[in-house]
C-alpha positions in Angstrom: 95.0 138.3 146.9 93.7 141.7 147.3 90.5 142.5 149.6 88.0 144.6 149.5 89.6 146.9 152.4 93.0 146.7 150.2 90.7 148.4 147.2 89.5 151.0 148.8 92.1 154.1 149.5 94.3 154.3 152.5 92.6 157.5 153.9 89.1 155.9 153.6 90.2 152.4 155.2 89.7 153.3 159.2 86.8 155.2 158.2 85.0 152.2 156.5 86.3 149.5 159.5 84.7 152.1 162.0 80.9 152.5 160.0 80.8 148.6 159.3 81.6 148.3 163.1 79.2 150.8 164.0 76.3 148.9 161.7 77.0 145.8 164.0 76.5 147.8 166.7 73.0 149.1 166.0 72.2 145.5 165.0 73.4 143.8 168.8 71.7 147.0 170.6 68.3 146.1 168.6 68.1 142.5 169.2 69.7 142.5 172.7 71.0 140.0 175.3 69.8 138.0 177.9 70.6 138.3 181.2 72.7 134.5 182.1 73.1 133.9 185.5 72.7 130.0 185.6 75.9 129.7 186.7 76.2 131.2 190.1 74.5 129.9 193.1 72.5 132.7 195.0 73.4 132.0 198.6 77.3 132.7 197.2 76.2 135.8 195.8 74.3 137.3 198.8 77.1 136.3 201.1 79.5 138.1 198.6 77.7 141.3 198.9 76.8 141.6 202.1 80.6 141.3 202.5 80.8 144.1 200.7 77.3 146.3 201.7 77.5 146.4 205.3 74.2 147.1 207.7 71.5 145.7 205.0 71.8 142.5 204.9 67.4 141.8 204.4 68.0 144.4 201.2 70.6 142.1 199.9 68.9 138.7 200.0 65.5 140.5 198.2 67.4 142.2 195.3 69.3 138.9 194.7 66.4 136.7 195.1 64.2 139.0 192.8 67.1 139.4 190.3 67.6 135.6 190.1 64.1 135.1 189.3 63.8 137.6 187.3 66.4 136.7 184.9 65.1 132.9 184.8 61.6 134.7 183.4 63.3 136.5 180.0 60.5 138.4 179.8 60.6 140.0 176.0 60.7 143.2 175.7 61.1 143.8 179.8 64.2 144.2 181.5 65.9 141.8 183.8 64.1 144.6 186.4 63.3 147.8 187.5 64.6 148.6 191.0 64.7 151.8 193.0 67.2 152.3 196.7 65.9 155.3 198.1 66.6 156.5 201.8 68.9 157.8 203.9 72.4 159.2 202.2 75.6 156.7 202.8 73.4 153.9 203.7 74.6 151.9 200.5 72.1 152.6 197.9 75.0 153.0 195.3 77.2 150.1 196.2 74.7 147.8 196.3 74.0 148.5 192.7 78.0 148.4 191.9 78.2 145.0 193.9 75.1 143.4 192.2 77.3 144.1 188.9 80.1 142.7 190.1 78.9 139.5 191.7 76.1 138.7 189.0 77.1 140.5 185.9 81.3 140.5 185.9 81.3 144.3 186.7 79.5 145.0 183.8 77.8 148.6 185.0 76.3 151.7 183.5 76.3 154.4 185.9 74.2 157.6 184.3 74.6 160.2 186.8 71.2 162.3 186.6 73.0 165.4 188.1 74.2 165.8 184.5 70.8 165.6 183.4 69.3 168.8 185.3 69.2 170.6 182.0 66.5 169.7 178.7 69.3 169.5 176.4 71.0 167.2 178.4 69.3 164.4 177.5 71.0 164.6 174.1 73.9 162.6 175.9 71.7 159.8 176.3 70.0 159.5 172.6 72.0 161.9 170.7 71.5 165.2 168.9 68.4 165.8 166.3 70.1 164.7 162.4 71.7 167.1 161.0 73.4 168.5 164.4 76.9 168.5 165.5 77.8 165.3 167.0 75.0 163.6 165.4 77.3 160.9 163.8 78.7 160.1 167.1 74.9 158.9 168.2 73.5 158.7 171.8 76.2 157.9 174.5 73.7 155.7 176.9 72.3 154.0 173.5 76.0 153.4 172.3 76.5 151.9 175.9 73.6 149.7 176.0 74.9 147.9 172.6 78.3 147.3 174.0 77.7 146.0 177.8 75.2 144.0 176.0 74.1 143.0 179.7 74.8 144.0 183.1 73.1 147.0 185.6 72.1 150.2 184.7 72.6 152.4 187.2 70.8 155.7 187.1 71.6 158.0 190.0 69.9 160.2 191.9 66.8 160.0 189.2 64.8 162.9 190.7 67.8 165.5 189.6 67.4 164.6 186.3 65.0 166.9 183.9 61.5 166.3 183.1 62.5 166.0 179.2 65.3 163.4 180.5 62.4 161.6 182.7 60.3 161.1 179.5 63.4 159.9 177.3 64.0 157.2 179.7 60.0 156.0 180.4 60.1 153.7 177.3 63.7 152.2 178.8 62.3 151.1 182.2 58.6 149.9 180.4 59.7 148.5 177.6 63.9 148.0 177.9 64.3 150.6 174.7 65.7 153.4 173.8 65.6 154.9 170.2 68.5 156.8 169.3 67.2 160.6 168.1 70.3 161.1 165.7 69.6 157.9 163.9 66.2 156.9 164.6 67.7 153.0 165.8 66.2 151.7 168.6 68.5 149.7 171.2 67.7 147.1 173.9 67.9 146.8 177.7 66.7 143.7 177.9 69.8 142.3 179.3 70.2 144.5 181.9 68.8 145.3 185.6 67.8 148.9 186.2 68.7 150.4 189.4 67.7 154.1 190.2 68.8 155.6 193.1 66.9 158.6 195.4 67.6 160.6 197.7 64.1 162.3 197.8 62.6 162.3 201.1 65.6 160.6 202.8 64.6 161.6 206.2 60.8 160.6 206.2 62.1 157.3 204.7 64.6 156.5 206.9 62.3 156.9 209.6 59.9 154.2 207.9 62.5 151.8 207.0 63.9 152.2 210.6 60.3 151.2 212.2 58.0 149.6 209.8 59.0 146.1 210.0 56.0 144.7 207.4 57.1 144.9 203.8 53.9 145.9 202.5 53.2 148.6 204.4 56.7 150.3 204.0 56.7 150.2 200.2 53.4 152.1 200.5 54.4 154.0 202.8 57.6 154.7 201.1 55.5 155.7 197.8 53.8 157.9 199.7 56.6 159.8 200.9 58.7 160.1 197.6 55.2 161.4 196.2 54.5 163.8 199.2 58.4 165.4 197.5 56.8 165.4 193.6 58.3 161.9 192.6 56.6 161.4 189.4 54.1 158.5 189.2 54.7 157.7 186.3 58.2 156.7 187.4 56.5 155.0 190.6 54.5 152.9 188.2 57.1 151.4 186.4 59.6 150.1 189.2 59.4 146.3 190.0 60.6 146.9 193.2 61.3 149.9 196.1 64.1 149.3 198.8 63.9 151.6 201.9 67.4 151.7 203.2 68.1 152.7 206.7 70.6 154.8 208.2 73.8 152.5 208.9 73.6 151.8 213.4 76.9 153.0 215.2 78.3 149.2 214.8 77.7 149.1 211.3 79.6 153.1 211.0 82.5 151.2 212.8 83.3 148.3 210.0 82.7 150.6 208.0 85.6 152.7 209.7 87.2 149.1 210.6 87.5 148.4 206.5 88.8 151.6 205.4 91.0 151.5 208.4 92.8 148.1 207.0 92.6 149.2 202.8 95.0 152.1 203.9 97.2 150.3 205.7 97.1 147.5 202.9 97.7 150.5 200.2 100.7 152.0 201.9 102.0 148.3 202.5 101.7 147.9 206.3 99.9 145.2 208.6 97.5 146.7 211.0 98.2 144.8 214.3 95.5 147.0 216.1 93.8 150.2 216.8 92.6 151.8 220.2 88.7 151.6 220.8 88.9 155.2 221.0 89.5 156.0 217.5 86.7 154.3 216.6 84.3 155.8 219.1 85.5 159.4 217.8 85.5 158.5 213.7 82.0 157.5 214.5 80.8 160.8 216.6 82.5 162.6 213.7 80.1 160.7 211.3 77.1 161.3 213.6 77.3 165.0 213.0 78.2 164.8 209.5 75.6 162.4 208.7 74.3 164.1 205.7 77.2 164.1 204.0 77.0 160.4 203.9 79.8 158.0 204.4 82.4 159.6 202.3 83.0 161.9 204.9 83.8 159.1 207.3 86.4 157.7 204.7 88.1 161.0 204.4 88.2 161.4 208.0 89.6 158.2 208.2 92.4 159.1 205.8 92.8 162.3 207.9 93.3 160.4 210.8 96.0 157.6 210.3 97.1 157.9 206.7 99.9 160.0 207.1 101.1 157.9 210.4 101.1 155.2 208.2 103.0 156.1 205.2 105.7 157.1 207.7 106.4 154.2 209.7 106.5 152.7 206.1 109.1 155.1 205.0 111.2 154.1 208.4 111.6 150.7 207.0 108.7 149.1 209.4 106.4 146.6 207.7 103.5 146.3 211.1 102.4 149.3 212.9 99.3 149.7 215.9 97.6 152.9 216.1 97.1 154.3 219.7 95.3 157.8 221.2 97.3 159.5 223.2 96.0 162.5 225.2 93.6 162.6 222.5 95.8 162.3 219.7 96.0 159.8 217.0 99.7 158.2 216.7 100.6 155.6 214.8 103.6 153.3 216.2 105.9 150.9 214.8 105.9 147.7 216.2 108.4 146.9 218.2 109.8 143.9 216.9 110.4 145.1 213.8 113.3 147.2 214.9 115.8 144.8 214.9 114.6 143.8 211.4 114.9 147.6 210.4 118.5 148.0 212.2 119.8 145.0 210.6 118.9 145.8 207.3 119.9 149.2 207.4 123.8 147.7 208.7 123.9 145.1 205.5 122.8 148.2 202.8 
């Protein structure tokens, strides 16, 4: 028996799957989802990310607490919440929001990064271009985005880069959890989701206040009134839930930091870390000292710098355990000992 997709002609068929799609689409973004999170337990969830978000542990248990709660409230029209990490670069603002998506929303995440956003006409990747544009068809990419996560976190980055037009596009979103897409006038839902914006606005003035102002009352305020000493809009200010000041990570937090990255490479190129001198540590976390504005990346790639290539060679020599050892200064990475024997005899068998 023929169907309606067998009537209509071959080159029209994808087309037609593709626009009834799309319709269900618009329809889901419209209505929705609510945020579920009756199945996890919130003490496994905080101890999950502060696994994984080292040096801000009291951070942690309030953005999992206030999410949890949030999410039991379903407020309509509202999203799950409106949260803004500000502070000092590398201190986790980012991650957190990636590990909040893993642990509570199965890695559901939207990341809009606002650096792309600098420009007015930017802000037609978010809704679209006007009908009747190029591209219009193809709808709003953060509108499109919204209707297939469904739920999750919304991760807009570094908010104060993006463009005043952009700012105003996205007020309804955080007030009201819509969006109206400008190429086809449908309005899509964020109800399901929890809003993170990130900042780096005023990073020095509130690092200093998250590192010394202990009541968290007075550091919100006072954290307000530095982002709005650096032109933070208010209107922005008055629609966040919630401000986290996070601190600049202590040396000891620097060094897991260094001690994690330190065991991923060695798990990448295949070998067992069996231990490192103290002195790397103490010099990969002076470097970060005086490259602290650069944030933590820089302490990753100096990481790599330091012991990747070490590692991929005693790989490469048939060794499966290595140390890592400064010498006169120098970094060296070593096989272990025992594991030439191992090597020797495999190499007479091949």
């Amino acid at each position: 028996m023929k169907t309606i997709f067998d009537l209509v002609p071959t080159d029209q068929q994808a087309d037609l799957a593709a626009r009834l799609d799309d319709l269900d689409v618009a329809t889901k973004g419209a209505e929705g989802h609510v945020a579920d999170l009756s199945g996890l337990d919130p003490s496994s969830v905080t101890r999950a990310i502060e696994r994984r978000v080292i040096g801000q542990d009291a951070i942690v248990e309030a953005v999992v607490q206030t999410t949890f709660r949030r999410a039991r409230l379903a407020r309509p029209g509202k999203p799950v919440g409106v949260e803004l990490f500000v502070g000092a670069t590398g201190a986790g603002k980012t991650e957190l929001a990636k590990a909040i998506a893993a642990a509570c929303f199965g890695d559901r995440l939207i990341r809009v990064d606002c650096n792309e956003l600098s420009e007015s006409h930017n802000v037609q990747r978010l809704i679209g271009p006007p009908p009747g544009y190029q591209g219009a068809e193809q709808g709003g990419q953060l509108c499109r985005d919204l209707a297939r996560v469904g739920t999750g976190v919304l991760l807009l980055d570094e908010i104060e880069k993006a463009h005043p037009a952009a700012l105003k596009v996205l007020m309804n979103l955080l007030d009201e959890a819509r969006l109206t897409e400008q190429s086809t006038g449908r309005t899509y839902s964020a109800r399901g989701f929890l809003i993170v914006l990130t900042s780096n606005a005023a990073a020095d003035a509130i690092a200093k206040v998250a590192s010394v102002e202990s009541d968290p009352v007075l550091r919100e305020t006072k954290t307000k009134d530095a982002l709005r000493d650096e032109g933070f809009l208010p209107e922005i200010l008055a629609r966040i839930d919630a401000i986290y000041a996070f601190a600049p990570l202590s040396s000891r937090d620097v060094a897991r930091v260094v001690e994690r990255f330190l065991l991923r490479f060695a798990r990448d190129v295949g070998i067992e870390l069996v231990s490192a001198d103290s002195a790397l540590l103490l010099d990969l976390v002076t470097q970060h000292k005086k490259t602290r504005d650069y944030g933590i990346r820089e302490v990753v790639r100096s990481v790599e710098n330091a012991v990747v290539d070490g590692l991929i060679d005693v790989k490469d020599r048939g060794y499966s355990r290595a140390v890592i050892r400064v010498i006169d200064g120098a970094v060296s990475v070593q096989p272990v000992a025992a594991e030439a024997l191992t090597a020797t005899t495999e190499g007479a068998h091949s």
